[in-house]
C-alpha positions as CSV (number, residue, x, y, z in Angstrom):
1,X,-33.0,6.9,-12.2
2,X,-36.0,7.9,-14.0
3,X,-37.3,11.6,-12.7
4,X,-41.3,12.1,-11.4
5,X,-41.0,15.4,-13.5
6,X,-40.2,17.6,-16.0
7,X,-37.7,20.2,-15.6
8,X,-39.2,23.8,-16.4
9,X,-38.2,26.3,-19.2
10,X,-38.7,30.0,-19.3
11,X,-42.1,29.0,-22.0
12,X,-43.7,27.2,-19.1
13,X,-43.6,29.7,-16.6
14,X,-46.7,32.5,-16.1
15,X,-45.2,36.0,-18.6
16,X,-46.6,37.9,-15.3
17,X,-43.8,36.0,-13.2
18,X,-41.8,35.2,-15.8
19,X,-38.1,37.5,-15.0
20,X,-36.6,39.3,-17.5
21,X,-32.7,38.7,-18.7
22,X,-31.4,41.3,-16.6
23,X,-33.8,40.0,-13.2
24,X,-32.6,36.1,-13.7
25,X,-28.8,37.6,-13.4
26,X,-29.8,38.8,-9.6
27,X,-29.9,35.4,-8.0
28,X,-26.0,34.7,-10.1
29,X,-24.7,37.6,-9.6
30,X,-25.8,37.6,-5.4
31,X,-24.1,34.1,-5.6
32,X,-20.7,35.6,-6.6
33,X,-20.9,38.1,-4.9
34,X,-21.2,36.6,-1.2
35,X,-18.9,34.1,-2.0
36,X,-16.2,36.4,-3.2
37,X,-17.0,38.7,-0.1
38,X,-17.3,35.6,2.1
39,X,-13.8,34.3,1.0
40,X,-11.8,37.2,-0.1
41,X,-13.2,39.6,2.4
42,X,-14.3,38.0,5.9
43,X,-12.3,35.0,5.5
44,X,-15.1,32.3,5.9
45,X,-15.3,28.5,4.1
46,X,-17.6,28.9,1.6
47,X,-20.9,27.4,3.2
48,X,-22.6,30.1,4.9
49,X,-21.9,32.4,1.7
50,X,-23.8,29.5,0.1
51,X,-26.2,29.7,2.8
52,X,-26.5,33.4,2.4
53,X,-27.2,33.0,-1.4
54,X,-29.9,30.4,-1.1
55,X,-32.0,32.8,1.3
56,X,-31.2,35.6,-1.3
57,X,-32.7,33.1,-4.4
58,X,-35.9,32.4,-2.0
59,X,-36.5,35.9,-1.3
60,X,-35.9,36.9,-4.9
61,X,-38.9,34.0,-5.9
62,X,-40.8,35.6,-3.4
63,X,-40.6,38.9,-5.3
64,X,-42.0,37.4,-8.7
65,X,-44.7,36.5,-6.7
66,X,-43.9,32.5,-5.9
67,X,-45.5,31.4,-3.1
68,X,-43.6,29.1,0.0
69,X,-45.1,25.8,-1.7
70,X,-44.1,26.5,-5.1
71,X,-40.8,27.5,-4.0
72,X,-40.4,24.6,-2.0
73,X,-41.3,22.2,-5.1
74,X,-38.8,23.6,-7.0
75,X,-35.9,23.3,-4.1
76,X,-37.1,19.2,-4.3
77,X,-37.2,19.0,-7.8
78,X,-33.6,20.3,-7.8
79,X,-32.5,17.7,-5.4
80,X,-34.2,15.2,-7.0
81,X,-32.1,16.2,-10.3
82,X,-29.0,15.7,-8.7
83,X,-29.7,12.9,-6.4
84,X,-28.5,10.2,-8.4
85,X,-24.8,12.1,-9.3
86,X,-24.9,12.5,-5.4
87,X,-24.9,8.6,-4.7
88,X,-22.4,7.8,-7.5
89,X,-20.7,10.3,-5.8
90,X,-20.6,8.1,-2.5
91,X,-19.6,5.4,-4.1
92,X,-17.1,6.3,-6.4
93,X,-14.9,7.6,-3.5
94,X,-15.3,4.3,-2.1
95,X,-14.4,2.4,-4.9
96,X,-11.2,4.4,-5.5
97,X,-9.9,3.4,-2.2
98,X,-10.3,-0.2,-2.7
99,X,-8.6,0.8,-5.8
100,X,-5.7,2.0,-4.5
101,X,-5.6,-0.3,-1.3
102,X,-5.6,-3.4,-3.8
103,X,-3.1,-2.0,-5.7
104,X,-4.9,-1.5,-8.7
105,X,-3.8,2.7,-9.2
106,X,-0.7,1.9,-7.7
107,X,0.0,-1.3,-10.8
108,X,-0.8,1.6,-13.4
109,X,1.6,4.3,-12.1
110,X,4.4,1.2,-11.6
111,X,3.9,-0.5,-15.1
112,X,4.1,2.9,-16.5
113,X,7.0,4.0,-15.0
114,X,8.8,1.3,-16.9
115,X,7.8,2.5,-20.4
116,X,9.6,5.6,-20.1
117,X,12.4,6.9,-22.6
118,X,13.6,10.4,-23.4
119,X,12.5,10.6,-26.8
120,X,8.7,9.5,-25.1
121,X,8.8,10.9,-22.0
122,X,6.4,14.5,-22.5
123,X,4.2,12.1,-24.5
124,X,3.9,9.0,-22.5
125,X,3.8,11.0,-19.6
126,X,0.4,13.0,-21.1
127,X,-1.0,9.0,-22.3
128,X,-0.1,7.4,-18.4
129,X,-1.6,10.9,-17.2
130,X,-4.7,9.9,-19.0
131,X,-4.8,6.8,-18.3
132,X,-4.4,6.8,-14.6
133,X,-7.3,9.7,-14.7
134,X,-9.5,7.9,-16.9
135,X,-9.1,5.0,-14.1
136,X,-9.7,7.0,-10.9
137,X,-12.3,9.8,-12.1
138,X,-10.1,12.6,-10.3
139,X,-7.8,14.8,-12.3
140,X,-6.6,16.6,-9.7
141,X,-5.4,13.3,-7.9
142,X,-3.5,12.3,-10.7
143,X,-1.4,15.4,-11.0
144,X,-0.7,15.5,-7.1
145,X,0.6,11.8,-7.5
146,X,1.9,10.8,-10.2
147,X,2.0,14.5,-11.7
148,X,4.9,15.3,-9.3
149,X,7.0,12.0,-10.2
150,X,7.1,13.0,-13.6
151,X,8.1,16.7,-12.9
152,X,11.2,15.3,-10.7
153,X,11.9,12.5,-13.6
154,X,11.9,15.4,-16.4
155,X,14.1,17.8,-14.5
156,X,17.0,15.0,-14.7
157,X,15.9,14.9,-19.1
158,X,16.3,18.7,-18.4
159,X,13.0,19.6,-19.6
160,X,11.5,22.6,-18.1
161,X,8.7,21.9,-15.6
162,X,6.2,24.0,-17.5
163,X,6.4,21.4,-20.5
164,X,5.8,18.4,-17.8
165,X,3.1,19.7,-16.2
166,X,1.8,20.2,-19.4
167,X,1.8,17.3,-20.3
168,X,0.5,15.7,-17.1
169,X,-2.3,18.4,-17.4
170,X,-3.6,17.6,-21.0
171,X,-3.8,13.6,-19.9
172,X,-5.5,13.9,-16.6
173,X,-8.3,16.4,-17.8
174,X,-8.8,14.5,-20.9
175,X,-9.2,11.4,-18.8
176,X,-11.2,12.6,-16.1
177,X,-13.5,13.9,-18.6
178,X,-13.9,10.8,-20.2
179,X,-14.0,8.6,-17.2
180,X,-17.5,7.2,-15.4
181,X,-15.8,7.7,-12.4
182,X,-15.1,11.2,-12.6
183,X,-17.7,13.5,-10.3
184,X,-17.6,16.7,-12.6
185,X,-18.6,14.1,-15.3
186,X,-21.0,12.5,-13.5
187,X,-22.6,15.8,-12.0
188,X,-23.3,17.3,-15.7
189,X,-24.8,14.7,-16.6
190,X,-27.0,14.2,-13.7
191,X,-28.3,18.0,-13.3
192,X,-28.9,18.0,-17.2
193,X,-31.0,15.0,-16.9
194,X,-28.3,13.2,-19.3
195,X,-27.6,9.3,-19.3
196,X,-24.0,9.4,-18.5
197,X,-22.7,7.7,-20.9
198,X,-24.6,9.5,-23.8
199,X,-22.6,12.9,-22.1
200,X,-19.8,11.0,-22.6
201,X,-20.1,10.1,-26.1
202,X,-20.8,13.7,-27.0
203,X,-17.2,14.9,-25.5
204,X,-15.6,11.7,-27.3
205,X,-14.7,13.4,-30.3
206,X,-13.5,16.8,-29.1
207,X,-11.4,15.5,-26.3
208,X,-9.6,13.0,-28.7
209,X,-9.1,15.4,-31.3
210,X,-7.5,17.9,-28.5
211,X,-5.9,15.1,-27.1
212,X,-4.3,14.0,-30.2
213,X,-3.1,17.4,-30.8
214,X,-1.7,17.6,-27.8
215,X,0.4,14.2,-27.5
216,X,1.7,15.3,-31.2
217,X,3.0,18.5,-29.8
218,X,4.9,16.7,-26.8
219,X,6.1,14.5,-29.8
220,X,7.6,17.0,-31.1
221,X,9.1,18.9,-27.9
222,X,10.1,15.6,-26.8
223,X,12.5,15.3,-29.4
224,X,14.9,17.7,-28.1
225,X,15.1,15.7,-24.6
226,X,19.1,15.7,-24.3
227,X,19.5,13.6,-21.0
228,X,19.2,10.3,-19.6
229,X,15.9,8.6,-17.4
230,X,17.0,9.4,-14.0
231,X,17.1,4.8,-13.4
232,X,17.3,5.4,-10.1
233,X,15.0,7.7,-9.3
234,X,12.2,5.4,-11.1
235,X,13.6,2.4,-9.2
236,X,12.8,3.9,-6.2
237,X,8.9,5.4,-6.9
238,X,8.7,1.8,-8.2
239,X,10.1,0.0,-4.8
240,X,8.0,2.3,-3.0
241,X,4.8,1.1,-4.7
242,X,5.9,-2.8,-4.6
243,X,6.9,-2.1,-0.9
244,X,3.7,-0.5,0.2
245,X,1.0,-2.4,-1.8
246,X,0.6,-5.8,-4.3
247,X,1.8,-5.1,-6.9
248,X,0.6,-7.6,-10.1
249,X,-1.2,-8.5,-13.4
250,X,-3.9,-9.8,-11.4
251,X,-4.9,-6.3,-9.8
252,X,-6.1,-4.8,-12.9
253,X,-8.9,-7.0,-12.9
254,X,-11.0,-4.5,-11.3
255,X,-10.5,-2.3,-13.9
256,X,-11.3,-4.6,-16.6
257,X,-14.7,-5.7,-14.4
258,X,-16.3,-1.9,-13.8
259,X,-14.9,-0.9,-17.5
260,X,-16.5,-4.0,-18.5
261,X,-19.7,-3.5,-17.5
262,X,-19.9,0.0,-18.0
263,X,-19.0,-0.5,-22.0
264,X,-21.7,-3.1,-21.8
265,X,-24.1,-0.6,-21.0
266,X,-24.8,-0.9,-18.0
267,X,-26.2,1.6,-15.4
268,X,-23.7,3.5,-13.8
269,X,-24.8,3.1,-10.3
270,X,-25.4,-0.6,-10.5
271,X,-22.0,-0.7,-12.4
272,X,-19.9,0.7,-9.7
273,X,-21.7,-0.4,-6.7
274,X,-21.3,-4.2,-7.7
275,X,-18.8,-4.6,-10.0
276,X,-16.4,-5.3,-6.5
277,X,-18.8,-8.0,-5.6
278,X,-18.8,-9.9,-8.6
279,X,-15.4,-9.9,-8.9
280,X,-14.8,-11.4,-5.4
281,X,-17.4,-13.5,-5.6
282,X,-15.0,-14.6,-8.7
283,X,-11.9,-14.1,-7.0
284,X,-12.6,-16.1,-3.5
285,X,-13.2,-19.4,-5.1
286,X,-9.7,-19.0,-7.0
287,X,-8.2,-18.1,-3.8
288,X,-9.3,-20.9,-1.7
289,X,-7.9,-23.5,-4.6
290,X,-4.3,-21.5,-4.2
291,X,-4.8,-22.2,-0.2
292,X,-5.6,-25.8,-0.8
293,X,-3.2,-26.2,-3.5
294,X,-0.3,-25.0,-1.1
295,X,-1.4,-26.8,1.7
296,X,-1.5,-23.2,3.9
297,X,-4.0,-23.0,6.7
298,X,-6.2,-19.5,6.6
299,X,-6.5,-20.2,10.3
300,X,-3.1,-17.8,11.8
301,X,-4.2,-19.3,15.2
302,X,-2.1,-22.8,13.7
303,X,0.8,-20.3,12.6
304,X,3.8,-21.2,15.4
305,X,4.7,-17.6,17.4
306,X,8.7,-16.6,17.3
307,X,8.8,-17.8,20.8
308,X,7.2,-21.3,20.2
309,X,9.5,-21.7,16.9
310,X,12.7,-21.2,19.9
């Protein structure tokens, strides 16, 4: 989304209004300080300390000697910046549910599950952290889910927690930083006025050289694993997932659509808000062939009721 203007720096603004270092830490400082006394002191949600900050901010511009138009300029400018980071916001939360109801997340974590030894646990368990972060945008998701499996799976290798949740940690921050999806991602780069997948590129290197790091180290911790992958335990997260959702080959394909596009170049908005279209307008004509092919009728009105079977 190309921006109607140009974001202002300190050298554009008049030197008789233009705040000093110590002045432009009033309007930060008044923003920590009613939220900490908002939520450590009265108790509230964090809104009206928000609320309290932002009439704080306009009164401070009012001091420089802003006026009520230029003020509100700048409060539309700022909302234009984050607009579009706002709408991929909407949509990404969408997308991940269809993600999940499809079966697509829940494929990941039950493929992954299988790969699992003791001499790979800490380290597959950082790479399927990643992985399943990378694919969802949400780090925090990924530890709550699949980030308490592993901690129960590693207590019967006897590895301390703190080493799994390590482990889970370095993969799902690495791939929720690296991920389109993610909204922290997608925020920076939309209040910085950066394409999205240039801010990506630039956190390429550093996250895969502290990723790297990182999986060597569980390569090495991993090596002293003593016990045995709790079987059972793994067979029943996986008949959970096949019980609950659909679970095959042909569920990653949403995956391998979005990730498509988006390595294509393509917009990220446009990316994430079609990318389920075209692959069901792909998809539906495939379907109707199985349905011919197996001479099933999509109408359940012709499907015979327990009592009519009698």
């Amino acid at each position: 989304m190309t921006r109607s203007f140009t974001p202002t720096t300190i050298e554009d603004l008049d030197p008789e209004r233009r705040p000093s270092f110590a002045a432009a830490l009033v309007p930060v400082l008044a923003v920590v300080a009613f939220l900490g006394i908002g939520s450590a002191v009265l108790g509230l949600d964090p809104h009206p300390p928000l609320l309290w900050s932002i009439v704080s901010v306009g009164a401070f511009g009012l001091w420089l000697g802003y006026d009520w138009d230029e003020l509100f300029e700048g409060v539309a400018n700022g909302l234009v910046m984050g607009l579009q980071a706002i709408l991929i916001l909407f949509v990404i939360y969408g997308l991940i549910a269809t993600w999940v109801s499809a079966g697509t997340i829940p494929g990941l974590m039950y493929y992954g599950l299988a790969t699992l030894t003791p001499a790979t646990f800490l380290p597959a368990a950082a790479v399927l952290a990643g992985i399943v972060a990378f694919a969802i945008g949400s780090s925090w998701t990924t530890v709550g889910t699949l980030g308490v499996a592993f901690v129960g799976i590693g207590a019967g290798l006897e590895i301390p927690s703190p080493m799994t949740v390590g482990a889970v940690l370095s993969g799902a921050y690495a791939g929720d930083k690296q991920s389109p999806l993610s909204d922290t991602t997608n925020l920076a780069a939309g209040v910085t006025n950066t394409d999205l997948y240039a801010h990506i590129r630039r956190m390429r290197d550093g996250t895969a050289a502290a990723f790297g790091l990182a999986v060597l180290g569980f390569v090495v911790l991993g090596l002293g694993a003593t016990g045995e992958i709790p079987v059972d335990r793994i067979a029943e997260i996986q008949g959970a997932l096949g019980e609950t959702y659909a679970i095959s080959v042909l569920a990653f394909l949403p995956l391998v659509v979005t990730f498509g596009l988006a390595l294509r170049g393509y917009p990220a908005l446009p990316t994430l808000e079609y990318a389920p279209y075209y692959l069901f307008a792909f998809l539906s004509p495939l379907a109707l062939f199985a349905v011919a092919a197996t001479g099933r009728s999509l109408d359940v009105a012709e499907r015979p009721t327990p009592a009519a079977a009698d």
